[in-house]
C-alpha positions in Angstrom: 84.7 -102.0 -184.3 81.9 -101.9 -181.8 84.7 -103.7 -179.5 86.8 -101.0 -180.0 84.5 -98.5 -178.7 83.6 -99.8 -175.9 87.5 -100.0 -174.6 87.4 -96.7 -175.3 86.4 -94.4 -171.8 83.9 -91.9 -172.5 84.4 -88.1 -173.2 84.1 -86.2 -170.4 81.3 -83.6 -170.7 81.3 -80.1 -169.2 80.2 -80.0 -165.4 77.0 -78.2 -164.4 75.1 -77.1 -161.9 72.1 -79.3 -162.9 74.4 -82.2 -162.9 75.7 -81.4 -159.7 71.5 -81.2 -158.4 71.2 -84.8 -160.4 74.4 -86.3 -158.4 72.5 -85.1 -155.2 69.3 -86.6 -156.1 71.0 -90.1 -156.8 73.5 -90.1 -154.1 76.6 -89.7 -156.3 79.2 -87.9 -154.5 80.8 -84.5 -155.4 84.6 -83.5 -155.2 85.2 -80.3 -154.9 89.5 -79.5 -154.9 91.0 -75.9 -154.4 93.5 -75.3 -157.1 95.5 -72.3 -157.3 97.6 -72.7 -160.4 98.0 -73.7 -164.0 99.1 -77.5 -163.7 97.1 -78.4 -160.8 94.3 -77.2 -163.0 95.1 -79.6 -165.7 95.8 -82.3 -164.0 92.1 -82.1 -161.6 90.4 -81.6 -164.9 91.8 -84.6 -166.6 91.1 -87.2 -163.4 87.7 -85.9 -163.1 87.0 -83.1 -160.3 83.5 -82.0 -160.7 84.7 -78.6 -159.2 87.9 -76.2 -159.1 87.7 -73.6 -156.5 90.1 -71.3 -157.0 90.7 -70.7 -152.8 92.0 -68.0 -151.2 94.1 -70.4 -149.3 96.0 -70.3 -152.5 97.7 -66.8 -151.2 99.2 -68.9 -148.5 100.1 -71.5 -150.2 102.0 -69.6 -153.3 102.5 -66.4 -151.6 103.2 -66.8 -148.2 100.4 -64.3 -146.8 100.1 -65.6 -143.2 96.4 -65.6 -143.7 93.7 -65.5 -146.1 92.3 -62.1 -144.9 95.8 -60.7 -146.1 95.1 -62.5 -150.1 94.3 -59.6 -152.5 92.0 -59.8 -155.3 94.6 -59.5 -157.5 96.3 -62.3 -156.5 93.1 -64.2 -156.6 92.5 -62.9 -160.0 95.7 -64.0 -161.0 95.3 -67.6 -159.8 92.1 -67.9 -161.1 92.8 -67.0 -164.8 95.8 -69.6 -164.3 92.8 -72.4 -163.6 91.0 -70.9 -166.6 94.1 -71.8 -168.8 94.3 -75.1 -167.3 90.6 -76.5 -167.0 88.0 -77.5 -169.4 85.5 -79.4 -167.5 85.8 -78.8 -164.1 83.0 -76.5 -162.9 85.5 -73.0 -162.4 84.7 -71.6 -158.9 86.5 -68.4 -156.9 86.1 -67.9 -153.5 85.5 -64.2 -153.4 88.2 -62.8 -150.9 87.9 -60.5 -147.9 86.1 -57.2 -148.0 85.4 -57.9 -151.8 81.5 -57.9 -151.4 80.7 -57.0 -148.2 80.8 -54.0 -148.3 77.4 -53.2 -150.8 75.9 -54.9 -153.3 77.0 -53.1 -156.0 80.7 -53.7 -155.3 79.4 -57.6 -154.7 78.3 -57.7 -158.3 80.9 -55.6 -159.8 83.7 -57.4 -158.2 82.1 -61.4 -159.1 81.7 -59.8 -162.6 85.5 -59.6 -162.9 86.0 -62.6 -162.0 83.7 -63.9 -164.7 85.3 -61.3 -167.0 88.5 -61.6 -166.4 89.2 -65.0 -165.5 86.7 -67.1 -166.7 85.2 -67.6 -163.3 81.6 -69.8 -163.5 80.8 -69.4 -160.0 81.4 -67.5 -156.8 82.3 -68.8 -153.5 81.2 -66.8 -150.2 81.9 -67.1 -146.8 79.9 -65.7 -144.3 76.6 -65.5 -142.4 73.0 -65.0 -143.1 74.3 -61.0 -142.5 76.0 -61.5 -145.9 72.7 -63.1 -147.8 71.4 -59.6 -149.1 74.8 -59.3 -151.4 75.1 -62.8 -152.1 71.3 -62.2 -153.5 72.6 -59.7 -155.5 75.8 -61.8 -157.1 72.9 -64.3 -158.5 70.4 -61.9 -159.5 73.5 -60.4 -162.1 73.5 -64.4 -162.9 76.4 -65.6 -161.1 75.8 -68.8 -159.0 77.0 -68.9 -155.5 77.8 -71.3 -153.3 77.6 -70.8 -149.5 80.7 -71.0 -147.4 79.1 -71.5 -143.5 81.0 -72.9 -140.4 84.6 -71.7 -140.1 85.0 -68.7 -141.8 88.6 -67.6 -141.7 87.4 -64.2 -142.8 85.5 -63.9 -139.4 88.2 -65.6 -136.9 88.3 -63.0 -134.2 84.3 -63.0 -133.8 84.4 -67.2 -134.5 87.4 -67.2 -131.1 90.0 -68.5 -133.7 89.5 -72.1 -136.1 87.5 -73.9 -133.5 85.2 -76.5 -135.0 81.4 -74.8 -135.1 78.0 -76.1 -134.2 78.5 -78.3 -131.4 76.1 -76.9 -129.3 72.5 -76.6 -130.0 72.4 -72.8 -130.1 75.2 -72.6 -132.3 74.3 -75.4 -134.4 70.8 -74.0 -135.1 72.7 -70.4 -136.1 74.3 -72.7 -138.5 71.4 -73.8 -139.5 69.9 -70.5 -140.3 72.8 -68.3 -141.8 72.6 -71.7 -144.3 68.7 -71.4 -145.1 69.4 -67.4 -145.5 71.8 -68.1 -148.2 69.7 -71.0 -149.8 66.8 -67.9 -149.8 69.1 -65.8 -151.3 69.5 -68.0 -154.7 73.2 -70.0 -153.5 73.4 -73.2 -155.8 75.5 -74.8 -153.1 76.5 -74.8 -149.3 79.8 -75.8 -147.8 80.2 -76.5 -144.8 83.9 -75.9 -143.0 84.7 -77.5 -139.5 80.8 -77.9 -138.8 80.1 -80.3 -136.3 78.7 -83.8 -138.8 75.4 -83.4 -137.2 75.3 -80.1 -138.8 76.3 -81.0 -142.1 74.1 -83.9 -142.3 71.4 -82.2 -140.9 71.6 -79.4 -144.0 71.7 -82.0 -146.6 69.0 -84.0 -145.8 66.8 -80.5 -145.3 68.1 -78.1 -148.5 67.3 -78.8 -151.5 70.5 -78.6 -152.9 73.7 -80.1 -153.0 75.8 -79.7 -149.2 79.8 -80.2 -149.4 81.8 -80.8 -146.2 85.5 -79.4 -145.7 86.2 -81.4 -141.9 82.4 -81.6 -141.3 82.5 -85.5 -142.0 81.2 -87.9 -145.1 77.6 -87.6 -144.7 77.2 -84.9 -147.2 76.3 -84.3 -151.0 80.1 -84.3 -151.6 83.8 -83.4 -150.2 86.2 -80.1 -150.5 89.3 -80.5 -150.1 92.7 -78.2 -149.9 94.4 -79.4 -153.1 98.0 -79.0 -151.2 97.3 -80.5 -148.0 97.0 -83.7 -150.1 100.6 -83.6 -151.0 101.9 -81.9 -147.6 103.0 -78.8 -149.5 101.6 -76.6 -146.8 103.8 -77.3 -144.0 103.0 -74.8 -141.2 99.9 -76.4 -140.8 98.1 -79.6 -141.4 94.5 -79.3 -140.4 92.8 -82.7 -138.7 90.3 -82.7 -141.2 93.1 -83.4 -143.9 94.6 -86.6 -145.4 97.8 -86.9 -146.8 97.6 -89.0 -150.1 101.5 -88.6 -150.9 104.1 -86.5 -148.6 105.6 -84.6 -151.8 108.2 -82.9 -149.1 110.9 -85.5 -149.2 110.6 -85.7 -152.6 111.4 -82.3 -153.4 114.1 -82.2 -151.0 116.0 -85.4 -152.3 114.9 -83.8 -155.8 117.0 -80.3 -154.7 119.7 -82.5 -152.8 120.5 -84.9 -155.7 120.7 -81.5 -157.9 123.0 -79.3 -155.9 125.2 -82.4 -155.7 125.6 -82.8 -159.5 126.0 -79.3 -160.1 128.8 -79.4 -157.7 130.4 -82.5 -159.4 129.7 -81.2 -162.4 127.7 -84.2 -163.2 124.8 -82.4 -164.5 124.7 -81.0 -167.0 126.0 -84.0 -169.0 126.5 -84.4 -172.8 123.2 -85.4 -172.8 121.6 -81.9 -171.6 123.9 -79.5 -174.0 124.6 -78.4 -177.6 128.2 -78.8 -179.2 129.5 -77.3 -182.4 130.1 -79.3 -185.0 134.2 -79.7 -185.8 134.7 -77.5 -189.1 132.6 -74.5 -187.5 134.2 -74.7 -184.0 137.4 -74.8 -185.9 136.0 -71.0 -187.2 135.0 -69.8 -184.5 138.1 -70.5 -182.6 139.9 -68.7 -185.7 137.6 -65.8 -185.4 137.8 -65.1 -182.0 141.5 -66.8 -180.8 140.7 -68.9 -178.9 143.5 -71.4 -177.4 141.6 -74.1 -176.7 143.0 -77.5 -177.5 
């Protein structure tokens, strides 16, 4: 018996923030994935992804928006209560979209409450600067966690010059440096880094006392985010440098579609197999009932 249970893999147990401050304290590493829908959800939460961020990139992705700035909050909501149905253990995180708490710290809190409301949301994710630290204060004094988004914003591309890695000069890297301290200040749980340079990103997670991700600021950090769809190619207007492709899904689908169309047009599918017949005496009837000629 004790045999037995020994084979058997452990339970998982719900993710947390002090788990995520324990992994960072004993070097453990983090993954962090953005899922934006139901299955994706599942599937994270059963291999083990400490956290689901439900990304704005998601509007892209699903929708089609040519950038994030154009991703409502509905649609975000609407993604993030998919996650909710699909995840269990996976610390649930939304990346607040654009203008929805800049604008005061009332609509910060008001509009992070609905995600927790609504969708089940556990945590926030903003982008910004240390401009943005007063409404992020706010958010976690209502008891919402935040983590820090620093580095590329895509919120902020026309005053960041476009997606141009950040922090590789010294007076940029020590801006970096601060807006990430300001939001520490300010109560964030986390910081992520996007595009930093590394030297950045290390720098921050040897320095804050808690835990630093990198999205394409390296491997030196607390842990890794990662677009869920860039790591099947399902994006393909742009792969980003910072990306790995695990499994090109695209020639997949297409022989998928292909080997489809072709059966429909043979008539191939669907086969016996995929339909329901009438049995003898009650086809029999119904041709009776209705006259049909059939042979």
């Amino acid at each position: 018996m004790s045999d037995q249970k020994a084979s058997q893999p452990a339970k998982r147990r719900k993710v947390t923030i002090p788990q995520l401050l324990a992994k960072k304290k004993n070097g453990e590493q983090i993954t962090q994935v953005a899922v934006y829908d139901y299955e994706n959800a599942i599937v994270c939460d059963r291999v083990g992804v400490d956290i689901l961020c439900v990304s704005d990139t998601g509007g892209m992705v699903l929708f089609g928006h040519d950038s994030t700035v154009a991703v409502s909050f509905e649609e975000v909501m609407m993604m993030a209560q998919a996650v909710y149905r699909g995840s269990k253990y996976g610390l649930r995180m939304v990346d607040m979209p654009y203008m929805s708490f800049h604008v005061s710290t009332e609509q910060a809190v008001d509009n992070a409450g609905q995600f927790v409301a609504r969708a089940g949301a556990e945590v926030m994710k903003c982008e910004g600067n240390q401009h943005h630290a007063k409404h992020i204060e706010a958010i976690v004094k209502a008891g919402i966690p935040v983590q820090g988004h620093i580095g590329i914003t895509p919120m902020r591309m026309p005053q960041l010059g476009g997606f141009r890695a950040q922090g590789k000069t010294a007076d940029r890297a020590k801006e970096l440096i601060d807006d990430a301290l300001a939001m520490v200040d300010a109560g964030c749980f986390s910081i992520m880094c996007e595009v930093t340079s590394v030297e950045v990103c290390e720098y921050l997670t040897e320095v804050l006392p808690v835990p630093v991700i990198s999205l394409g600021a390296g491997n030196r950090a607390d842990g890794v985010h990662i677009i869920g769809s860039d790591l099947f190619h399902l994006y393909e207007a742009h792969v980003p440098r910072h990306s790995k492709i695990y499994t090109d899904l695209v020639p997949i689908l297409e022989d998928g579609y292909t080997r489809y169309m072709e059966d429909v047009r043979s008539r191939a599918y669907p086969g016996p197999e995929h339909s329901v017949f009438m049995d003898e005496e009650e086809l029999a009837k119904f041709k009776d009932l209705v006259g049909w000629k059939k042979d």
